[in-house]
PAPA-558886 format. One line per 4 residues: their letters; for each residue x, y, z negated of N, C-alpha, C. Coordinates in pm, 1 decimal. Layout:
N
a> X,Y,Z,X,Y,Z,X,Y,Z ~ ...
***
This chain:
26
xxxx> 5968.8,12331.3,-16796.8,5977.4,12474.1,-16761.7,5837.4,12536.3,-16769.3 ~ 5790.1,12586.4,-16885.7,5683.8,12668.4,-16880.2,5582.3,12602.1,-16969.2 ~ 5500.3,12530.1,-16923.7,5438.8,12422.9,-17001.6,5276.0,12409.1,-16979.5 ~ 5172.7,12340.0,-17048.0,5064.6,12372.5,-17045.3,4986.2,12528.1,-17062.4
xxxx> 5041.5,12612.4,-17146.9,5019.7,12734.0,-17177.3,5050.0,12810.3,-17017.6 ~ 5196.0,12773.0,-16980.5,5207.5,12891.2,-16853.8,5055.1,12827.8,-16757.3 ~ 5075.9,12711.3,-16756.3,4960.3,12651.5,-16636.2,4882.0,12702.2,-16623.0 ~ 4821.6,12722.5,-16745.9,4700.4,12798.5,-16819.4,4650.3,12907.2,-16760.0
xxxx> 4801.9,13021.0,-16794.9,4778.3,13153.9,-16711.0,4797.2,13167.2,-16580.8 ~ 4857.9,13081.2,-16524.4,4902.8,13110.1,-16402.6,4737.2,13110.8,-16351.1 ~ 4659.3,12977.1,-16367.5,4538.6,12941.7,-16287.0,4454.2,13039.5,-16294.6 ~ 4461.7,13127.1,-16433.4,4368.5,13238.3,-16493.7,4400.4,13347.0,-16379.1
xxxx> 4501.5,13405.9,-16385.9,4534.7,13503.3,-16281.5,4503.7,13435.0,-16155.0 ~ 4508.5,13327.1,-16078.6,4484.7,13302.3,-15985.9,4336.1,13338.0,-15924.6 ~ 4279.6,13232.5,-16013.8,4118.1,13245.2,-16015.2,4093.2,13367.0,-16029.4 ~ 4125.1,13462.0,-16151.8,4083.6,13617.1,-16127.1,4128.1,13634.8,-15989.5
xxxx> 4226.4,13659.8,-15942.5,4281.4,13708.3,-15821.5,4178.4,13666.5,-15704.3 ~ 4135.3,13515.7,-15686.6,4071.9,13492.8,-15580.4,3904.0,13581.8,-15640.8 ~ 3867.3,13600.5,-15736.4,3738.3,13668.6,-15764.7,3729.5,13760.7,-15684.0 ~ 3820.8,13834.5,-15710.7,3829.1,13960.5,-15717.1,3817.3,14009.9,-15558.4
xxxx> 3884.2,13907.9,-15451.0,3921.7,13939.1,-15333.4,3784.5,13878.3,-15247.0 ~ 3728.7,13835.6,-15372.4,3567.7,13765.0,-15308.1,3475.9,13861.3,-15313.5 ~ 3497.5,13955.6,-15413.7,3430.7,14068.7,-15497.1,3483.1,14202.5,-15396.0 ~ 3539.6,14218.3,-15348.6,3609.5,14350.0,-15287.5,3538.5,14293.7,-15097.0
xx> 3547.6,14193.1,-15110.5,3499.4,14126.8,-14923.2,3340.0,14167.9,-14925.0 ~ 3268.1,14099.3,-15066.7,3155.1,14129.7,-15012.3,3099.3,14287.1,-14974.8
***
């Protein structure tokens, strides 16, 4: 279900996501 490719994006959006909420705190 999904594969190396979804993994891929999922972690991408993740990691952006946690940036971002690191980036908006400071």
């Amino acid at each position: 279900m999904g594969g190396p490719l979804f993994i891929q994006r999922v972690s991408e959006l993740v990691y952006d996501f946690g940036h971002n909420a690191r980036t908006n705190r400071a």
